[in-house]
C-alpha positions, 0 to 999 in steps of 0.5 A, spaced: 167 628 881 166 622 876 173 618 873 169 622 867 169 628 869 177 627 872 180 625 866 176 629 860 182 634 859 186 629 858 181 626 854 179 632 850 186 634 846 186 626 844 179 627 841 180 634 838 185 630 833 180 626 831 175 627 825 170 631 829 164 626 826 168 621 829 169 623 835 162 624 837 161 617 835 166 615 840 165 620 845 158 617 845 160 609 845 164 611 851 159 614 855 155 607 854 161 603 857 162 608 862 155 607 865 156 599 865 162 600 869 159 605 873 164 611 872 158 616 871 154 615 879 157 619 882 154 626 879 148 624 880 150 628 888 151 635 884 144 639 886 137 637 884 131 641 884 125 638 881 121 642 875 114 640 874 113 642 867 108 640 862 104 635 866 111 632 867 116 632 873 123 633 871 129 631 876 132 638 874 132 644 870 137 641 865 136 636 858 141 633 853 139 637 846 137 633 840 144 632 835 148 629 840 144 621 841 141 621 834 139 614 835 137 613 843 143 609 844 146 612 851 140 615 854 140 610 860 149 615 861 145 622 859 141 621 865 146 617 869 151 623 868 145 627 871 141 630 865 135 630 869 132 629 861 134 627 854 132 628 848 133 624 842 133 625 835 132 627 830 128 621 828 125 621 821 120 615 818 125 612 815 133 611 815 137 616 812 145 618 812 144 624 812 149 629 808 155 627 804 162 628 809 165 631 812 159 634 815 161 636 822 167 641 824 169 644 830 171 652 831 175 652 837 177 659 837 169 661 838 167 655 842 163 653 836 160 648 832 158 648 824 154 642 822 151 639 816 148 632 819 142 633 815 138 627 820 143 622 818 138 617 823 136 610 823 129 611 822 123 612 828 121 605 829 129 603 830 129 607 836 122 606 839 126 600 840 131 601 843 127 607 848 123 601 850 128 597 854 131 603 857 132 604 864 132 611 866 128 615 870 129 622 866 124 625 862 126 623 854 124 627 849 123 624 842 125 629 837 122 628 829 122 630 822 121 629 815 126 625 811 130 629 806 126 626 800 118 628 802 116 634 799 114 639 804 106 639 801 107 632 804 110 634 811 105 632 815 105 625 813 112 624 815 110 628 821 103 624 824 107 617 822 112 619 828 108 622 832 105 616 832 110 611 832 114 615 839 107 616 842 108 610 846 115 611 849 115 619 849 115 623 854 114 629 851 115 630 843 119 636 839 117 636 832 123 639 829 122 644 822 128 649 824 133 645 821 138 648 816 140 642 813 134 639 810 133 643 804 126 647 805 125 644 811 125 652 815 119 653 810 115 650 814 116 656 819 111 659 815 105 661 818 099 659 814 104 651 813 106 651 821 098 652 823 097 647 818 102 642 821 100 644 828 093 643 827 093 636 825 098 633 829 094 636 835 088 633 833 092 627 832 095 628 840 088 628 843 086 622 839 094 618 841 092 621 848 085 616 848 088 611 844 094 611 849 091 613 856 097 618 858 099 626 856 105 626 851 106 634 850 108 637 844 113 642 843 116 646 836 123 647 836 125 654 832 131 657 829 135 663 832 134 667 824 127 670 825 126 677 823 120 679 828 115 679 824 116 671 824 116 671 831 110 675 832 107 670 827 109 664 830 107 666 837 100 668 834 100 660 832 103 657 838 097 661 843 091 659 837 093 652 836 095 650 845 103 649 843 104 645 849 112 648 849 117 651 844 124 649 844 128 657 843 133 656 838 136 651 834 143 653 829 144 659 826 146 659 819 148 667 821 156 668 821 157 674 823 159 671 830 166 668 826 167 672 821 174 671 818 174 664 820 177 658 816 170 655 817 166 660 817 164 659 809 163 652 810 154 650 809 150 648 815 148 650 822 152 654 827 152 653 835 154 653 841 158 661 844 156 664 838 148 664 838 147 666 845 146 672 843 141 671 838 138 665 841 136 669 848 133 674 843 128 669 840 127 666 847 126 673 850 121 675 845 117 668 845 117 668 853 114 676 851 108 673 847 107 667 849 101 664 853 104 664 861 102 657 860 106 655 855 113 654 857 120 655 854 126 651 854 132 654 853 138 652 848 144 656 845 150 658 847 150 655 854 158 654 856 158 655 863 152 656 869 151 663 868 149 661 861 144 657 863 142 661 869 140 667 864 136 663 859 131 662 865 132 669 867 129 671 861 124 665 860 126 659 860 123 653 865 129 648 862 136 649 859 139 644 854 146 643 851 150 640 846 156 644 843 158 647 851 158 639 852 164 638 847 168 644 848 167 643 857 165 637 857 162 632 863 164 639 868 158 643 864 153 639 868 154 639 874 156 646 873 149 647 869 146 643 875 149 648 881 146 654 877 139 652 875 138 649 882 139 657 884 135 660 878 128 661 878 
């Protein structure tokens, strides 16, 4: 057991007193200075079971979802805490701030989170920066965007310019059109809009792979709040187009799961216990539809092993977390670890 994991109870009461947007900045500033300490090693002897996935060899089953390293910061303390991938992200082509604050709020009583960041980022090429100079071993996932002001007849743009941008330092790249909190983004869920953004960035891909000499696949990231016509139709572009992956759920903007909360009211995304339920459902139905050989990764509602042990009963080949991350803390992992080097 890490210091990290030791101390975390004691630490989490202090930081569930902070602003929770701030507290996130600190918990992420603390991870990069307790990798240079060396007080993350240790975790790395929790189980590991290799995944060969989309042509690339994951250390194990389990990732770091996209919101928690918005800006590539840490990645070298995500892997040494024994996330056996990360992805970062969203990144946009330019900076932005992202929505007006407070935009981040915690729901304890529901082991939940609401956000409205709305891809606050430093921008695409900042963080190409930063990927270059890592050290780690684990597999990095960028996760891209639009920025708030591009149209969506203009989406593409922003999509190939990131793709672009990341290709040489990515290992895998989740394009992200699930979002709730970038105004008309879901829009581009559509089936006619998702074949058309799809289809150019695969087109770019094949000549990124020439220019480049290595693979980078291509995964969509997908929210929970698909009726299953949505669902059907997706699945008939994903098969169409040879989507290399898809990432089953982002944030739900359902709030049945809190009703009568003090927060329940508040606008953007709803995560961690609450979307389980519902993000299982998509994922199971996707994995129903789906080519055999287009993989699914599992993220929504993971608070403990078993959590992410049902993701891949159902169909996943890897799991993520982020909100059970902040409400467990550094325990979640190993715990994640245990039971996915069981599963599957």
């Amino acid at each position: 057991m890490t210091l990290l994991e030791k101390f975390y109870p004691t630490l989490k009461p202090w930081l569930f007193r902070l602003d929770a947007e701030r507290a996130h900045t600190l918990t992420v500033k603390m991870m990069v200075i307790a990798h240079r300490v060396g007080l993350l090693q240790s975790v790395v002897s929790a189980p590991q079971k290799p995944r060969n996935v989309m042509g690339l060899t994951f250390p194990n089953a389990l990732g770091l979802a996209a919101g928690m390293d918005k800006s590539a910061s840490a990645v070298d303390a995500w892997s040494a805490l024994g996330f056996g991938f990360v992805e970062v992200g969203t990144l946009t082509p330019r900076p932005q701030p992202g929505n007006p604050k407070p935009r981040l709020f915690r729901l304890p009583e529901n082991e939940a989170l609401i956000n409205r960041m709305g891809f606050n980022n430093p921008g695409i090429h900042a963080a190409v920066k930063k990927l270059k100079r890592r050290r780690t071993k684990a597999v990095v996932g960028v996760n891209i965007g639009k920025n708030f002001d591009t149209p969506n007849e203009k989406a593409v743009d922003d999509y190939l310019h990131c793709l672009k941008a990341a290709y040489s330092v990515a290992d895998y790249i989740a394009v992200n059109i699930s979002s709730p909190n970038t105004k008309g983004l879901r829009d581009l869920q559509a089936e006619s809009a998702v074949r058309e953004l799809i289809f150019a960035l695969k087109k770019e891909q094949a000549s990124l792979q020439k220019e480049h000499g290595k693979t980078v696949p291509l995964l969509v990231k997908i929210a929970p709040d698909l009726n299953d016509m949505q669902i059907e139709a997706l699945a008939r572009v994903f098969n169409e187009q040879n989507i290399d992956g898809v990432i089953a759920t982002n944030t739900t903007i359902d709030r049945e799961a809190v009703t009568g909360h003090r927060l329940a009211n508040e606008t953007g995304g709803l995560s961690g216990a609450p979307v389980r339920e519902r993000s299982n459902l998509v994922l199971q139905a996707f994995r129903m539809l789906l080519k055999e050989q287009i993989p699914l990764i599992g993220v929504g509602g993971i608070l403990n092993g078993a959590d992410a042990a049902e993701k891949m009963k159902l169909g996943a080949a890897l799991v993520q977390v982020y909100s059970g991350l902040v409400y467990r803390g550094p325990g979640l992992v190993r715990e994640v670890l245990a039971a996915t080097a069981q599963a599957g």
